[in-house]
C-alpha positions in Angstrom: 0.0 0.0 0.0 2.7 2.7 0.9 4.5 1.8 -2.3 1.3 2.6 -4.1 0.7 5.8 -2.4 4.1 7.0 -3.0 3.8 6.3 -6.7 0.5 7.9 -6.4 1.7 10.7 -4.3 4.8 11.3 -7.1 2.3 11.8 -9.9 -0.2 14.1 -8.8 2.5 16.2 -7.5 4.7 16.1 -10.3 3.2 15.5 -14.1 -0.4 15.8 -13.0 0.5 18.7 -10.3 -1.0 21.6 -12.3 -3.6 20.1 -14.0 -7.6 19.8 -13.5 -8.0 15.8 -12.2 -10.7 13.8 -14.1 -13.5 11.9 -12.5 -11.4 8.6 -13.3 -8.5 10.1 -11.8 -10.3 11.4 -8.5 -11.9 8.1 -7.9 -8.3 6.2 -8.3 -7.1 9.0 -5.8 -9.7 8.8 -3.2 -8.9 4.6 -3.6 -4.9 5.2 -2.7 -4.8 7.9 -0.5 -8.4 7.6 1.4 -9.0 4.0 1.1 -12.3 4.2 -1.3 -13.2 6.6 -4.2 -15.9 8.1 -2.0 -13.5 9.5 0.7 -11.9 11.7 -1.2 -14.6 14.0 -0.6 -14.4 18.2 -0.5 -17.4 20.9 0.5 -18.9 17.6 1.0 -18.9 16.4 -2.4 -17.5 12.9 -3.2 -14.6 12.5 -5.9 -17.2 10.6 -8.2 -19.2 13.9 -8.2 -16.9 16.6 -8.2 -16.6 17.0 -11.5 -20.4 16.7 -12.5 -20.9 19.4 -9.8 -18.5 21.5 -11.4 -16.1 21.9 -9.2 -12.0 21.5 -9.6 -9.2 19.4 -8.0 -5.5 20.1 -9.4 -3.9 17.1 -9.3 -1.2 18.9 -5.9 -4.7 19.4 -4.2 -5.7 16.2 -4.2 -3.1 15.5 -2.2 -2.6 18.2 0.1 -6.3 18.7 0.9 -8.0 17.6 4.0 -10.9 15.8 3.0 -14.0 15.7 4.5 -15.2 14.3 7.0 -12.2 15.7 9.1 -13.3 19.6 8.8 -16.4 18.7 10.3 -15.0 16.5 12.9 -12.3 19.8 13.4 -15.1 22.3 13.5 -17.6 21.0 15.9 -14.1 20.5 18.3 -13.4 24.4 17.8 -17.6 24.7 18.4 -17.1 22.8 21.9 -14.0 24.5 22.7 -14.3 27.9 22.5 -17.8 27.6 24.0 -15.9 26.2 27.0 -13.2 28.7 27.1 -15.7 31.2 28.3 -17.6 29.3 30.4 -16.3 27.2 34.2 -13.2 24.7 33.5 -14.6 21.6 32.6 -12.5 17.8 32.8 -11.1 18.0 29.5 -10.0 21.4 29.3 -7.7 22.3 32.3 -8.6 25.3 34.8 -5.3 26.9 33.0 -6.4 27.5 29.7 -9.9 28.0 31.0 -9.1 30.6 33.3 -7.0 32.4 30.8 -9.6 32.9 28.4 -12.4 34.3 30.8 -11.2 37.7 29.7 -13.8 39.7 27.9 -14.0 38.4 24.0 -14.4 42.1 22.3 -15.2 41.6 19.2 -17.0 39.0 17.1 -14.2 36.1 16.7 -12.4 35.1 13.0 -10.7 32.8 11.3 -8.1 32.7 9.2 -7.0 30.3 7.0 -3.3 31.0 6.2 -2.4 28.4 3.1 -5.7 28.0 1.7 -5.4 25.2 -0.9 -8.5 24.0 -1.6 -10.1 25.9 1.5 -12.2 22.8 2.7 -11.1 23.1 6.5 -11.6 27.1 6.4 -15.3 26.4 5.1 -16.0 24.3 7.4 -14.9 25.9 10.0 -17.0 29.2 9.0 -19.8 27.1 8.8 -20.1 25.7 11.9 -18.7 28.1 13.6 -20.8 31.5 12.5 -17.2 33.3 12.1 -16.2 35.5 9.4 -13.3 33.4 7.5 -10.3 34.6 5.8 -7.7 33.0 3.7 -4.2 33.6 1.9 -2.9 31.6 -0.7 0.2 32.4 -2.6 0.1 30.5 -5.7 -2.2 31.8 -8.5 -3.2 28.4 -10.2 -4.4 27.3 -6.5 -6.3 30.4 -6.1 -7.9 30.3 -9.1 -9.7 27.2 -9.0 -10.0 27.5 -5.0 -11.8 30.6 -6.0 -13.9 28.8 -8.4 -14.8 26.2 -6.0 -15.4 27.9 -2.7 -17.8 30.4 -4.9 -19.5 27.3 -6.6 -20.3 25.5 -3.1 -21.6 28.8 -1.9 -18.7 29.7 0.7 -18.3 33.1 2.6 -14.5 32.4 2.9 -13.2 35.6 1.5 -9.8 34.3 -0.6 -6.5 36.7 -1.2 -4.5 36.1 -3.6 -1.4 37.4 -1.0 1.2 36.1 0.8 0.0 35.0 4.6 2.0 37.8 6.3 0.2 40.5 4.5 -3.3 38.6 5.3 -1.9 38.9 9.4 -0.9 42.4 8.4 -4.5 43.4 7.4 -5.8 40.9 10.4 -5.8 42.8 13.8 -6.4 40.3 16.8 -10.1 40.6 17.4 -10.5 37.7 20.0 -9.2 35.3 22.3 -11.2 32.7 20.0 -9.6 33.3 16.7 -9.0 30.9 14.9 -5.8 30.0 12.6 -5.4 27.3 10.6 -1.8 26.2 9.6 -1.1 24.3 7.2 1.6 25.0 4.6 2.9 23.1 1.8 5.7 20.3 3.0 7.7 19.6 0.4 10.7 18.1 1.7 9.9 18.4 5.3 7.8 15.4 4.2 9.5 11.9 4.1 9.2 7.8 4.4 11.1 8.5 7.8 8.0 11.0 9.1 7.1 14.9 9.0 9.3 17.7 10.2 7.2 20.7 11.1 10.6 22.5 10.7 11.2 21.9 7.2 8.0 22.8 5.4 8.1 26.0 3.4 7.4 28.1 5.7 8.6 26.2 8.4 5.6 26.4 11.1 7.8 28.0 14.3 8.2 31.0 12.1 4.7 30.8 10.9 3.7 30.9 14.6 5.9 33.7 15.4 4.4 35.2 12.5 1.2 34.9 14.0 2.3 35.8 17.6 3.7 39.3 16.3 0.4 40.4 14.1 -1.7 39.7 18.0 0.4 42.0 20.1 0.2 39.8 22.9 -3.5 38.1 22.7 -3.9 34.8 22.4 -6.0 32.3 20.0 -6.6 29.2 18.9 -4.6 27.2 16.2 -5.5 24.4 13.9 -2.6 22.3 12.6 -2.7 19.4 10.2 0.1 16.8 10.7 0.6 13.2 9.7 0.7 10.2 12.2 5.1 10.2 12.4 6.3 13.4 13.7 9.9 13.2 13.6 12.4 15.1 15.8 10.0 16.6 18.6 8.9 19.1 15.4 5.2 19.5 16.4 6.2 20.2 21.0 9.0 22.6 19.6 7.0 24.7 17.0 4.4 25.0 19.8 6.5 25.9 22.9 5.1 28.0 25.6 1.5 26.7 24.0 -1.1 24.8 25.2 -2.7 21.6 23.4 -6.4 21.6 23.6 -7.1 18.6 21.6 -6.2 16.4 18.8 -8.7 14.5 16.3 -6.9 11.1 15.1 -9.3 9.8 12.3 -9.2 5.8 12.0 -5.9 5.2 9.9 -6.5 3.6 6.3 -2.7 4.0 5.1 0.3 2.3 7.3 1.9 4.5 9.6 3.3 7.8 8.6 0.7 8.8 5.9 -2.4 9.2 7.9 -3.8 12.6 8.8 -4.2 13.8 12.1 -4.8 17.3 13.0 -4.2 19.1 16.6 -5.7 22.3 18.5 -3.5 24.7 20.1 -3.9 27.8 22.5 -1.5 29.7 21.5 0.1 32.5 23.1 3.1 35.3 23.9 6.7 33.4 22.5 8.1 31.9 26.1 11.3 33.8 27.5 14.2 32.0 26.0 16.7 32.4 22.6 14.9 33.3 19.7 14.7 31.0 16.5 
């Protein structure tokens, strides 16, 4: 199986990388990667309708996506979470975290989705949670058809075509419960061996700082997508001096290493300590 999906993985993000997948195409991807055609699904459309519905998967996006049902699952988690961070400590969220957030909320929260892609977990997220949602992505072709999609499936996910710093630029903190979803392309920080959150492009710690820097100081929530082998302590490091709130861990369907799982951070002012 891991031989197929790196064969798989090879040609949708090399020959097939920049190019509209076909019905036939989707249905072999959602087979590899997801384990049937009709898990590879996105705006909850299944790959053997996506096309018919008009919408678009580049080849790179099929890869890179998160497919549904995991937005969902993510969403409602954010749902239950930030409804909890302004109410008493409950078991599964300790008194820390809790207490930290019982400051007054100000104004109505956001998200923001920083590498949009297709923008599945940003429209999710939007709407379950009510929030506005904003999103960056750099690369024109992705933006295009992510464009084309999110206004097909009737999304409010207002799409940049910009760089994610300028997107924080134009993004004052708002709430304790904003929302930022992380998840940037991983090129080499992705291999056999596992995922180094150090090596994607951005890496994530200077994404975070990023982030950190456009709040002035308030905290929010984060959404990061990883895979099941997290190699050299990347994922604890990029989030030091944060706080994990949860992680969703769907049933694997690939052997170890290529699985999705995606984690919920508070995260807050950088810790005293060396810069990176």
């Amino acid at each position: 199986m891991s031989s197929a999906y790196f064969a798989l993985r090879e040609r949708l993000l090399g020959p097939l990388g920049d190019q509209l997948l076909t019905t036939d195409q989707l249905c072999e991807a959602g087979r590899v990667i997801c384990g049937c055609p009709e898990s590879l699904s996105l705006y909850g459309v299944p790959a053997p309708e996506l096309t018919a519905r008009g919408l678009r998967v580049l080849g790179r996006t099929a890869v890179e996506c998160s497919k549904d049902p995991h937005p969902s699952v993510v969403a409602e988690l954010i749902a239950e979470l930030t409804a909890g961070l302004t109410a008493e400590p409950t078991a599964e969220l300790t008194a820390e975290p809790a207490a930290e957030f019982r400051r007054p909320l100000g104004r109505r929260p956001m998200v923001v989705d920083l590498f949009c892609g297709s923008g599945n977990l940003g429209h999710h997220l939007g709407r379950r949670l009510g929030h506005p949602v904003y999103a960056a992505e750099l690369d024109p072709l992705v933006y295009a058809t992510a464009s084309h999609n999110l206004d097909r499936v009737g999304s409010s996910v207002v799409l940049r075509l910009a760089d994610y710093r300028e997107v924080l630029a134009a993004l004052p903190a708002r709430s304790e419960c904003d929302t930022y979803v992380v998840e940037p392309p991983w090129g080499a920080a992705f291999t056999p061996d596992g995922l180094d959150l150090t090596r994607t492009e951005p890496p994530v710690p200077q994404i975070l700082d990023d982030v950190r820097r456009s709040r002035d100081g308030l905290p929010c929530l984060v959404v990061i997508k990883t895979n099941d082998r997290i190699v050299n302590g990347s994922l604890d490091g990029s989030f030091e001096g944060g706080v994990h709130l949860r992680s969703f861990v769907p049933e694997p369907v690939l052997p170890t290493g290529l699985n999705a799982e995606f984690h919920i951070y508070r995260l807050g002012e950088r810790p005293p300590g060396p810069s990176r």
